[in-house]
C-alpha positions as CSV (number, residue, x, y, z in Angstrom):
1,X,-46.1,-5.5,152.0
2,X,-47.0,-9.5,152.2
3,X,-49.2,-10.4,149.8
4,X,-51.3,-11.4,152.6
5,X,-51.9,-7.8,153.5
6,X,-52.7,-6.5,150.6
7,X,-56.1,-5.6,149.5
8,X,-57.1,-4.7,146.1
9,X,-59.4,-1.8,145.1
10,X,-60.5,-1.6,148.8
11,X,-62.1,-5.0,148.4
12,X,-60.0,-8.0,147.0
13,X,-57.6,-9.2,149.9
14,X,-54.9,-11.7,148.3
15,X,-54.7,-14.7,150.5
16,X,-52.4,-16.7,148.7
17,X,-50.6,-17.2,145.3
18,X,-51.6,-20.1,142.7
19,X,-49.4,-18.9,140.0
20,X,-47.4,-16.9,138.1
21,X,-47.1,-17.0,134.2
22,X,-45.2,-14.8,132.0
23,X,-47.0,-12.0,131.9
24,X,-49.7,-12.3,135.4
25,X,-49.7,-13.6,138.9
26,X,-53.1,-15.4,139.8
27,X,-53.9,-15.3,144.4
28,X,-56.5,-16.9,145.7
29,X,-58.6,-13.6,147.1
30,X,-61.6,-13.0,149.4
31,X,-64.1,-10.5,148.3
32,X,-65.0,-8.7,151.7
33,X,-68.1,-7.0,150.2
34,X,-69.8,-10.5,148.9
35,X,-68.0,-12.5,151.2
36,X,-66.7,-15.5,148.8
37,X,-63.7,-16.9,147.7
38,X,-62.1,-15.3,144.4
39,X,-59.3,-15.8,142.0
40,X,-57.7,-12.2,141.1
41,X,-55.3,-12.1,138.4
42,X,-53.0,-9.2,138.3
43,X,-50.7,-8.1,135.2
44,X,-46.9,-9.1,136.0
45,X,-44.7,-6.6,134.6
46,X,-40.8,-7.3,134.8
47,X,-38.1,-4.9,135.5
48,X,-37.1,-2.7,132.7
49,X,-40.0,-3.6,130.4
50,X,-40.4,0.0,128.6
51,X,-43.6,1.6,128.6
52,X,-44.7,0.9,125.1
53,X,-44.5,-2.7,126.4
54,X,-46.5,-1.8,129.5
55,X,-49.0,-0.8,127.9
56,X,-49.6,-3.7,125.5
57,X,-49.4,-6.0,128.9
58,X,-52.7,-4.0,130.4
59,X,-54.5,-4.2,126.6
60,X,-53.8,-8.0,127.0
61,X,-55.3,-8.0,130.4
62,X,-58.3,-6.3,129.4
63,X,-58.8,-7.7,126.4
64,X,-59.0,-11.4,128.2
65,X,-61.2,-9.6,130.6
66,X,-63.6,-8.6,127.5
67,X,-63.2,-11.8,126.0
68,X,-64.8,-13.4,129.1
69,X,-67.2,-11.3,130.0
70,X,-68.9,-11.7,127.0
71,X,-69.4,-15.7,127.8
72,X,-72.0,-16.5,130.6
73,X,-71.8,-20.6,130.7
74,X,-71.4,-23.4,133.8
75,X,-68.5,-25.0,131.5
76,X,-66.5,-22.2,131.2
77,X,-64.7,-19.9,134.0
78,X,-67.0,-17.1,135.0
79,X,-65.7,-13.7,135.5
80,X,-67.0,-11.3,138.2
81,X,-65.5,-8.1,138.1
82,X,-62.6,-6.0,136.7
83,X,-60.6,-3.3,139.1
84,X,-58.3,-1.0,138.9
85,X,-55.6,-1.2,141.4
86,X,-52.6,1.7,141.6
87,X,-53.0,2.7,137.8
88,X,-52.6,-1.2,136.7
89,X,-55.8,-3.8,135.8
90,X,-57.1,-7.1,137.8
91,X,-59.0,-9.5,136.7
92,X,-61.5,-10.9,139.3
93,X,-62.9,-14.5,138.5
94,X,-64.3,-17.5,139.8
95,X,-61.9,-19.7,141.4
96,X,-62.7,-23.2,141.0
97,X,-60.3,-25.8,143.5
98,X,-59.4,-28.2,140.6
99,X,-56.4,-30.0,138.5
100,X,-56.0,-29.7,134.9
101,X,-56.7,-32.1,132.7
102,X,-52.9,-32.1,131.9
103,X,-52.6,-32.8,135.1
104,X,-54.8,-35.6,135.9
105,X,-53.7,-37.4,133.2
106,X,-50.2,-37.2,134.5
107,X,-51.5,-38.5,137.6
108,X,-54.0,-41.4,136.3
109,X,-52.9,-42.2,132.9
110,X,-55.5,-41.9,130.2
111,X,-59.4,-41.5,130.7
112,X,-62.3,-43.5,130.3
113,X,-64.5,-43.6,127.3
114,X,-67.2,-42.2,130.3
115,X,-64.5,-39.6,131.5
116,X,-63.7,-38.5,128.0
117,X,-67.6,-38.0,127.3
118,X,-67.8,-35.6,129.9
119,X,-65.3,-33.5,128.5
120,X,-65.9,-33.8,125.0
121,X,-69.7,-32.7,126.1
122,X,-68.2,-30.4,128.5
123,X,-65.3,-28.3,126.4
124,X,-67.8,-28.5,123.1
125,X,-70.8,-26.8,124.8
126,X,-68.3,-24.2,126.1
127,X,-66.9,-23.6,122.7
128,X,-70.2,-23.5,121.3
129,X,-71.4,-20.5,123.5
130,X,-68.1,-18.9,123.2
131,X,-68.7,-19.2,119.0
132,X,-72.1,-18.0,119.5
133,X,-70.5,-14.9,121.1
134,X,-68.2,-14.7,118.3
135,X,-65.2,-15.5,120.3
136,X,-62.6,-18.1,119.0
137,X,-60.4,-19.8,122.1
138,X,-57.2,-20.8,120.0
139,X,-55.5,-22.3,122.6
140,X,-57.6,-25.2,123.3
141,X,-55.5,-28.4,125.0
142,X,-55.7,-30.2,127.9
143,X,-53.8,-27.7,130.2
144,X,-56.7,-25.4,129.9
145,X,-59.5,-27.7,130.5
146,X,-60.3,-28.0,134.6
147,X,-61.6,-31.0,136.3
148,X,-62.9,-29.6,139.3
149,X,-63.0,-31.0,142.9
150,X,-66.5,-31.1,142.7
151,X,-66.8,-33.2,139.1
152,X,-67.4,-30.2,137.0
153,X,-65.9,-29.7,133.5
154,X,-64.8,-26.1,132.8
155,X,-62.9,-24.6,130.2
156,X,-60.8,-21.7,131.1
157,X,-57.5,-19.5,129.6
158,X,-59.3,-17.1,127.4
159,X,-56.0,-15.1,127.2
160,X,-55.5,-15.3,123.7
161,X,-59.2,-15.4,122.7
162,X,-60.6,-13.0,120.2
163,X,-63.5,-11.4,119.4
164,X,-63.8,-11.3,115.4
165,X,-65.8,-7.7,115.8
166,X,-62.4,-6.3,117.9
167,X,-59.6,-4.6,116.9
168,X,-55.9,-6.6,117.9
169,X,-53.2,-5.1,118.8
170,X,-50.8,-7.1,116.9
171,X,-49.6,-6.7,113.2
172,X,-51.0,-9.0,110.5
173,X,-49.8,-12.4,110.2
174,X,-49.0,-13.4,113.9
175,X,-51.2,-15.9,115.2
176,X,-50.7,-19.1,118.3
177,X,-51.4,-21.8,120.3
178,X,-49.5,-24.9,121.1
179,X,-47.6,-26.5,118.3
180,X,-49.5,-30.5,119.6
181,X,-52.7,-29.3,119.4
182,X,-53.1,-26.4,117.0
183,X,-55.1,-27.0,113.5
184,X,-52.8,-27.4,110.7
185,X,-54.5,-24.6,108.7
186,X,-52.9,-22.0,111.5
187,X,-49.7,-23.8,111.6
188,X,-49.5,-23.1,107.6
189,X,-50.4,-19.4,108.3
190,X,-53.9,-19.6,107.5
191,X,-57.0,-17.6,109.3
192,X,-58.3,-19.1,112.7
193,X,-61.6,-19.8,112.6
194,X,-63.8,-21.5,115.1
195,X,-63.2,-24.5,112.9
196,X,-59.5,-24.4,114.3
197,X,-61.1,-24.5,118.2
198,X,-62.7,-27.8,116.6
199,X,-59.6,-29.4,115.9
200,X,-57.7,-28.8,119.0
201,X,-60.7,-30.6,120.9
202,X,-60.4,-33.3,118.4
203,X,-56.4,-33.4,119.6
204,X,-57.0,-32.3,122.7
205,X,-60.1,-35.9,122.9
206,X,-57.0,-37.7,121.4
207,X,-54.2,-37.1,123.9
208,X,-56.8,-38.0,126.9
209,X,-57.5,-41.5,125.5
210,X,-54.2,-42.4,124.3
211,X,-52.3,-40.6,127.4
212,X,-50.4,-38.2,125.1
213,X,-50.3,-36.2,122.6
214,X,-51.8,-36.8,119.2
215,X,-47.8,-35.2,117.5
216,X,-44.3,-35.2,119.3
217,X,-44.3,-31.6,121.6
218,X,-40.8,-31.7,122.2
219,X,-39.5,-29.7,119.3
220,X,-41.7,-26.9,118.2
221,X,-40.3,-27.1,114.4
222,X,-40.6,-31.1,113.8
223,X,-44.1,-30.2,116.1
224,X,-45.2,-28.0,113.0
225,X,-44.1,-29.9,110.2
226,X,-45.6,-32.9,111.7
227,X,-49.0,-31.4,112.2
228,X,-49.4,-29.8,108.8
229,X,-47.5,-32.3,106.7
230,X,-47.9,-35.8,108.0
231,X,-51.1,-37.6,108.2
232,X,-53.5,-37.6,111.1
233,X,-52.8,-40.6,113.6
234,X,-55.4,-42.6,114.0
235,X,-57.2,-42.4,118.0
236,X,-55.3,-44.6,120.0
237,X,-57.6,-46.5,123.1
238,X,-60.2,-44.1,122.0
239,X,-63.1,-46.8,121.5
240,X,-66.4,-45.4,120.9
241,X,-64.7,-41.9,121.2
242,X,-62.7,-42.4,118.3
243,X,-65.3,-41.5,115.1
244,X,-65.8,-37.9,117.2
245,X,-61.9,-38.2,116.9
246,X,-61.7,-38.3,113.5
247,X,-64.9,-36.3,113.0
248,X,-63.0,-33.3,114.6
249,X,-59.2,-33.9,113.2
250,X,-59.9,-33.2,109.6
251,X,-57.3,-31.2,107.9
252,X,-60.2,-29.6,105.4
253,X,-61.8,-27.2,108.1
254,X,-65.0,-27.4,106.1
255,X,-65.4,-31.2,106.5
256,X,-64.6,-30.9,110.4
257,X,-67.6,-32.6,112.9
258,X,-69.9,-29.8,113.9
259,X,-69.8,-29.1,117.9
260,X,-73.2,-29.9,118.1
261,X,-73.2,-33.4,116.4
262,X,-70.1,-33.8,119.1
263,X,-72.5,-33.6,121.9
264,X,-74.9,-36.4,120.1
265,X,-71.7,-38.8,119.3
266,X,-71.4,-38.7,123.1
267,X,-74.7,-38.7,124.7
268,X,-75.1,-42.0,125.4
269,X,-72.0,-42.5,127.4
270,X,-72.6,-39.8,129.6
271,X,-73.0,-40.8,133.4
272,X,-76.5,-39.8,135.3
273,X,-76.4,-36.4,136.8
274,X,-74.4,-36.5,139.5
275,X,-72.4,-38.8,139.1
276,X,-68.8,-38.5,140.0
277,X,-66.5,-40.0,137.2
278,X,-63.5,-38.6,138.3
279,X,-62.6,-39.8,141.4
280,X,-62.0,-36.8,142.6
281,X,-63.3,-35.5,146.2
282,X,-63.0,-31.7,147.6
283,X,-60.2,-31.2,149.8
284,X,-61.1,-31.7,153.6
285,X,-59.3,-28.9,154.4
286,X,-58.8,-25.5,152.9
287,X,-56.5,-25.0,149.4
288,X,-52.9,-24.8,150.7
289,X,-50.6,-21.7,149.8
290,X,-49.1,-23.8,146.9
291,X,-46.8,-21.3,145.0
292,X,-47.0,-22.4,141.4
293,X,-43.9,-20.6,139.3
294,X,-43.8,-21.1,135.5
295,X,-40.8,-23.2,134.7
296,X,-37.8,-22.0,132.8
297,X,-38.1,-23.3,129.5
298,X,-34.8,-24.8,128.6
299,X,-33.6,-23.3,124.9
300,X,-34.0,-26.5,123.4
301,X,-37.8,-27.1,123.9
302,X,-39.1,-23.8,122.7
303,X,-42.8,-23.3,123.3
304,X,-44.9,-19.9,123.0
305,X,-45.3,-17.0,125.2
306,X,-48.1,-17.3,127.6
307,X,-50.8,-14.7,128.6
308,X,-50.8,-16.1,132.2
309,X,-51.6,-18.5,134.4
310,X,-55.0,-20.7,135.0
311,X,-57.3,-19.9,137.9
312,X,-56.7,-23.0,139.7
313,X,-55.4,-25.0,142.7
314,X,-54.5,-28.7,143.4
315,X,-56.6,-29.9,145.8
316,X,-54.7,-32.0,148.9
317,X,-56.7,-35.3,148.5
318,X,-54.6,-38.6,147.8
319,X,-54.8,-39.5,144.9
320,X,-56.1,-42.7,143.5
321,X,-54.1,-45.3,142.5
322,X,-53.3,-44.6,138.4
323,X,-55.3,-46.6,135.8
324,X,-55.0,-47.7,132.6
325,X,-51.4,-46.5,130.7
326,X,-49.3,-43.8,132.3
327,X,-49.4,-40.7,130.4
328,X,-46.3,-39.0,128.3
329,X,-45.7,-35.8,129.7
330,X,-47.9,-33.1,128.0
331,X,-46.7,-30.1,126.2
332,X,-47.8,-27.2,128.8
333,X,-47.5,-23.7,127.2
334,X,-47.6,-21.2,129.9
335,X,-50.5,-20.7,131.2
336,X,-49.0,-19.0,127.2
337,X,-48.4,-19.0,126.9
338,X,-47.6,-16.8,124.8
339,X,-47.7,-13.4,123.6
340,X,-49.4,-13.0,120.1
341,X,-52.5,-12.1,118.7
342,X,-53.8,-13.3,115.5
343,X,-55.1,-10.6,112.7
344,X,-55.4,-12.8,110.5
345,X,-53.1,-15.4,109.7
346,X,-49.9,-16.5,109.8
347,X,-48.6,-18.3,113.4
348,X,-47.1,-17.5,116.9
349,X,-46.4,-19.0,119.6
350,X,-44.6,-17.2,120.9
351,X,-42.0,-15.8,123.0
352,X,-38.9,-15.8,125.5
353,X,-37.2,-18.3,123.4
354,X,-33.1,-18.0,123.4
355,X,-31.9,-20.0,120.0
356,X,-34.1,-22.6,118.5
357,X,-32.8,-26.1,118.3
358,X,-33.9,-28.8,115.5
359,X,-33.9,-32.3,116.9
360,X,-31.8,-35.3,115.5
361,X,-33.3,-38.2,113.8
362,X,-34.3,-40.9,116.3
363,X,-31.4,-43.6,116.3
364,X,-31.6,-45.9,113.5
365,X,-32.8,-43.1,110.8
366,X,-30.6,-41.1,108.5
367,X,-31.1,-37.3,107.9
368,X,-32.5,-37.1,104.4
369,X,-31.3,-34.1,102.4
370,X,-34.0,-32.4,100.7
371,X,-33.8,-32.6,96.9
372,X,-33.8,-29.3,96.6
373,X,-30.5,-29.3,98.4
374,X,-29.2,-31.5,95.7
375,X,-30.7,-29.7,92.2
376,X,-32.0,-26.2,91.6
377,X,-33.4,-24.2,94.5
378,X,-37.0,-23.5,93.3
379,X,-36.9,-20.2,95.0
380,X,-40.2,-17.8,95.1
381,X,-40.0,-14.3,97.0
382,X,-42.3,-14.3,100.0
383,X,-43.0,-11.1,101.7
384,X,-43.7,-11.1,105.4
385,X,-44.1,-8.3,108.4
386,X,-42.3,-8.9,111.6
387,X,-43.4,-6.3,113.9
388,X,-43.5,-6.4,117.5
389,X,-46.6,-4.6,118.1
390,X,-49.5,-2.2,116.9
391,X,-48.0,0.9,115.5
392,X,-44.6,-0.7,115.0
393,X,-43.0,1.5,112.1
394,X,-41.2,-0.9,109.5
395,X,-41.2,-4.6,110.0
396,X,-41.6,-6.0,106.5
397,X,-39.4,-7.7,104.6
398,X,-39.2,-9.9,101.4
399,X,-37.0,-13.3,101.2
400,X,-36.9,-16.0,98.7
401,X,-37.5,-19.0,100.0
402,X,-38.7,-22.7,98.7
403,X,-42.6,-22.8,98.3
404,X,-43.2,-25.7,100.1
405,X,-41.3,-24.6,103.3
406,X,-43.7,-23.9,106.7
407,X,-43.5,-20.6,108.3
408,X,-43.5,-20.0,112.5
409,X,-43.4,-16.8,114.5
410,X,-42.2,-16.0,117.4
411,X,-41.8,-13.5,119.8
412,X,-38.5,-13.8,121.9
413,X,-37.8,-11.5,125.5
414,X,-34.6,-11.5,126.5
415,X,-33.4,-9.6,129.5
416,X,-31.9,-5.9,128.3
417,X,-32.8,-6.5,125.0
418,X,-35.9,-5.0,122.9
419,X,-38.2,-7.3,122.6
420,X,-37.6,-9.4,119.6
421,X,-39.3,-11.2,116.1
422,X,-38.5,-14.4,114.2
423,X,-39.6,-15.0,111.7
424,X,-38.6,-19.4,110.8
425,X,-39.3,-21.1,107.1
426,X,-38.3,-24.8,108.2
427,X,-38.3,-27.0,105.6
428,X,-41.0,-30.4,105.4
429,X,-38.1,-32.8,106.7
430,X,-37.2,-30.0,109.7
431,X,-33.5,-30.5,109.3
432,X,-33.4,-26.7,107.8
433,X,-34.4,-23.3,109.0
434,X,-34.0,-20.0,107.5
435,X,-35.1,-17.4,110.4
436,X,-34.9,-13.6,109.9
437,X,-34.6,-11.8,113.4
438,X,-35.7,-8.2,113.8
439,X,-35.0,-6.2,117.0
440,X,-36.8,-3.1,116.7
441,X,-35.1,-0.2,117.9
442,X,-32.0,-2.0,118.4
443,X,-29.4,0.9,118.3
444,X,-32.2,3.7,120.2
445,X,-31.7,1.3,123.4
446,X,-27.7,1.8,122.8
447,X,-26.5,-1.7,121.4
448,X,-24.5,-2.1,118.8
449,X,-23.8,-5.3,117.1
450,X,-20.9,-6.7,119.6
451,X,-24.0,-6.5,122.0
452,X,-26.0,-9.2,120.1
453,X,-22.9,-11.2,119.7
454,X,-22.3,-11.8,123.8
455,X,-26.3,-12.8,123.2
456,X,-25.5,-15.6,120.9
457,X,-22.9,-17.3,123.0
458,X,-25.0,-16.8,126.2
459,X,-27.7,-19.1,124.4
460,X,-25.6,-21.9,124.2
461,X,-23.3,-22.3,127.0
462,X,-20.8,-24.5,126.7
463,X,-22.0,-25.8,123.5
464,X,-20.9,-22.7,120.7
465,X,-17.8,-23.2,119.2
466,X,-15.8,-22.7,115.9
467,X,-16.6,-18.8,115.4
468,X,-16.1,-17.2,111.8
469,X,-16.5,-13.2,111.2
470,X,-16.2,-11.9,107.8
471,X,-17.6,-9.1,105.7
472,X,-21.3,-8.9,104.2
473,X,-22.4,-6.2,101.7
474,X,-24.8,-3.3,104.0
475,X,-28.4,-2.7,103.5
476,X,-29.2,0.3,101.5
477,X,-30.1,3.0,104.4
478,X,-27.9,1.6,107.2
479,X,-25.6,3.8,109.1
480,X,-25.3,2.6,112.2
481,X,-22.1,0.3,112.0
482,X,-20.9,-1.9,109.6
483,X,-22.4,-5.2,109.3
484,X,-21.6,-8.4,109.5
485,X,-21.1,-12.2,108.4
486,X,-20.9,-15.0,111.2
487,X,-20.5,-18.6,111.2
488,X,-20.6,-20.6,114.5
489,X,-21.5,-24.3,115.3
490,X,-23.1,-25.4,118.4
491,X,-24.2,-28.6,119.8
492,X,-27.7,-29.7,120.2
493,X,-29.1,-32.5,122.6
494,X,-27.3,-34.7,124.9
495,X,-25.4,-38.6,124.8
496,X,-25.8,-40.5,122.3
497,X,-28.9,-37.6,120.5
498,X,-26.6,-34.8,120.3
499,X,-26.3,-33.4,117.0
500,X,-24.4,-30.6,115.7
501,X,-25.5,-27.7,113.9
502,X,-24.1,-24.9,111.8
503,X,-25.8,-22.0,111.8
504,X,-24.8,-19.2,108.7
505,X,-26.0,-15.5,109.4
506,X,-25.8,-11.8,107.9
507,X,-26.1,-9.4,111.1
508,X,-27.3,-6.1,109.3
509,X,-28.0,-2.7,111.2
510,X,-30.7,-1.1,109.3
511,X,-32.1,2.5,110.0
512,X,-32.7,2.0,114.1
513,X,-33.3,-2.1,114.0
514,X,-30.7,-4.9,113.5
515,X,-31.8,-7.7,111.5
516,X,-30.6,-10.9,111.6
517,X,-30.5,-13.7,108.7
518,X,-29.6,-17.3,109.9
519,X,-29.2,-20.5,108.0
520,X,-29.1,-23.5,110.1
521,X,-27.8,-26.9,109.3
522,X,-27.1,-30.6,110.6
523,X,-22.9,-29.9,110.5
524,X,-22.5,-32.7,108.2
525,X,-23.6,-30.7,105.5
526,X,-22.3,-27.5,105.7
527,X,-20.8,-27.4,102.6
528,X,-23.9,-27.5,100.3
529,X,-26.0,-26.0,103.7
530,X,-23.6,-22.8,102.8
531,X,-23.5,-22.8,99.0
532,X,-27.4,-24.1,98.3
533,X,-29.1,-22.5,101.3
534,X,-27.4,-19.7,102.9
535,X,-25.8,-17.6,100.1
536,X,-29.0,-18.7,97.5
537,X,-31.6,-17.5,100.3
538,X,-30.0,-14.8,102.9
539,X,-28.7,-12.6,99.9
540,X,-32.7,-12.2,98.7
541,X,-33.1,-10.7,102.1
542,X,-34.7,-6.8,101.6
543,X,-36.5,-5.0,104.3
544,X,-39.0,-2.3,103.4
């Protein structure tokens, strides 16, 4: 059936797609009993997703759906209705013809001190009814901030939003957001508070005056390690924006500007009503059918999954000429981007990532070896979970690792695979990473360990080389099949950036699950990465 022709819940007819996302499809609808235009979003599930799965994708669904209904503001998204449609869930909102802010700073280069007022008064006054509901965003950034045809400010994606009162449906120590603009407190595995929906404003304030983003986006690790190790930056082109800035990107939570004395900072450079700071006029003609696909996310850019895409179109109007600097391509997570839920603490982002690469020092630097590489590991156990959803039997583990080392989860989906957890501690320089891959029920779906290997080598085509299989003492409990010790290099990058990397790992079946333990290195040290870092750390490795 075309999607023109299909009607949902005998009243939603879906006119035209605006996106598709990871997990959702957004159309641009007409509701024939009201007679307006709507944005439905409809859960996506892929072929072969198991049921368990399935269900988790329509909790998600709803619980975005709960998360907005419980918000009644003109700067935020406004949803009308929830259906159900052939057993599975559709969210029914208001569709605003707009462009992101991502967007329009592609298009123009960076804002105006007047144009960043109106968001900073805009995205604050959202936040602050959404806090008053008890609702943190966590995924604040400019790809889910709308500038709308019409000059309105809204603030949409409420995916990953949740209500402190409600239950998740996650385990404990999974959280997200997007590595450039998420508050270092989350990125260290601390609790996400409203006071983390502050900062990514603040960040979020900061890539629209200096045209990008406030920390590199390119490499999730360096991304993290960056954003709870280094300094802030200091606002660039921010002007009278730039002590709201500051105010905002604190690293102490508590000493972070309150949304309220936002609003003040920028009063006075707010435009009369009505006026039009954007440049932006409503398309003469009606929104085009403009498919808008999520891009493949190339293995060496991991970002988060995403809970699906905005409810928004580009408008057809020409475009003014751009202004001021052209902006740095922003990090866009998925419109979540990403699966994950926080419970608590801890960090996701996220999702359908195929090997993790670490970039190489710009040219000019050296890669430092950490000291503890050189002397005696200071090596403290650290237990963590890695489950994949609520209910998941098993999961934790303990590993020694270095104290001062950041931790990041993600989620990865791979096709005929379960759906998988990593767990990464990457050290403060980012040149190593311990990660500990679970794939629950692993040997119910019928793979055995040969399986996983033909995964490796599809995640770096062309680029793995010098394989080394040897013999690693079992888990206590396994019975599957014996396991296994690998070495393999691969290449990273491209020209004259390309760096190699050695990655150490201990494939161990374990009751139904395979775990995975992998030590990766820059090549050059190998040697000490293997005797220092890999059989120090991976043979501390115990699941529960």
């Amino acid at each position: 059936m075309d999607t023109e022709e299909r009607l949902i819940a005998d009243r939603y007819r879906l006119q035209r797609m605006l996106g598709q996302g990871s997990m959702g499809t957004v159309w641009a609808a007409h509701d024939e009993v009201l007679r307006r235009q709507v944005a439905v979003k409809g859960m996506l599930r892929p072929p072969g997703m198991p049921d368990l799965e399935a269900d988790e994708l329509r909790e998600r669904t709803m619980r975005e759906a709960r998360a907005i209904a419980a918000l009644s503001h003109p700067n935020l998204v406004t949803l009308y209705d929830v259906v159900q449609h052939e057993d599975e869930p559709y969210v029914v909102m208001e569709l605003v013809p707009s462009r992101s802010l991502g967007e329009f700073l592609k298009q123009h280069g960076r804002l105006t001190e007047q144009q960043a007022a109106m968001v900073a008064d805009a995205v604050a006054a959202a936040l602050e009814a959404a806090h008053r509901a008890g609702i943190t965003h966590r995924d604040v950034k400019p790809g889910n901030v709308l500038i709308a045809d019409d000059g309105r400010v809204k603030l949409t994606d409420f995916g990953i939003a949740r209500n402190v009162a409600e239950a998740t449906m996650t385990s404990r120590g999974i959280t997200l957001g997007t590595p450039a603009y998420i508050a270092p407190e989350v990125a260290s595995g601390g609790d996400v508070t409203a006071a983390a929906d502050r900062w990514s404003l603040g960040s979020t304030l900061w890539a629209a005056m200096a045209g990008q983003p406030p920390y590199e986006g390119t490499n999730v690790m360096r991304t993290i390690n960056q954003v709870v190790h280094d300094p802030v930056p200091e606002p660039q082109g921010a002007g009278e924006l730039a002590p709201v800035i500051t105010g905002l990107m604190r690293k102490d939570p508590a000493e972070r500007m309150p949304l309220v004395d936002v609003r003040r900072s920028v009063h006075a450079l707010l435009p009369p009503p009505g006026t039009s700071v954007f440049g932006l006029e409503p398309p003469a003609a009606p929104l085009p059918v403009l498919p808008r696909p999520k891009p493949r996310i190339a293995p060496e850019t991991p970002l988060a999954d995403d809970p699906g895409p905005l409810p928004f179109a580009v408008g057809t109007s020409p475009l003014p000429a751009p202004r001021g600097r052209v902006a740095s391509v922003l990090v866009i997570a998925l419109a979540f981007v990403v699966f994950g839920v926080s419970t608590g603490g801890g960090f996701v982002l996220t999702r359908l990532i195929a090997g993790v690469g670490l970039l190489p020092p710009q040219t000019g630097q050296t890669t430092h070896v950490l000291p503890s590489l050189e002397a005696t590991m200071r090596l403290e156990p650290r237990p963590m979970t890695a489950r994949t959803l609520e209910g998941d039997q098993g999961g934790q583990f303990k590993i020694s690792i270095e104290p001062d080392w950041s931790t990041y989860v993600e989620k990865r989906t791979e096709p005929n695979f379960p759906t998988s957890i990593v767990v990464h501690f990457v050290s403060p320089n980012g040149a190593y990473d311990v990660a500990v891959h679970r794939f629950s029920g692993f040997y119910a779906q019928g793979l055995d360990i040969a399986s996983y290997l033909r995964l490796v080598k599809s995640r770096w085509p062309q680029r793995y080389f010098g394989e080394d299989r040897g013999e690693t003492p079992p888990l206590a409990g396994q019975a599957q099949e014996d396991p296994l010790r690998l070495t393999y290099r691969t290449v990273e990058g491209d020209g004259p950036s390309a760096v190699q990397r050695t990655r150490f790992s201990r494939v161990l079946p374990f009751r139904s699950d395979l775990w995975v333990v992998e030590v990766s290195v820059p090549t050059e040290q190998e040697d000490v990465g293997r005797t220092k870092l890999f059989d120090a750390i991976a043979s501390t490795f115990a699941p529960e």
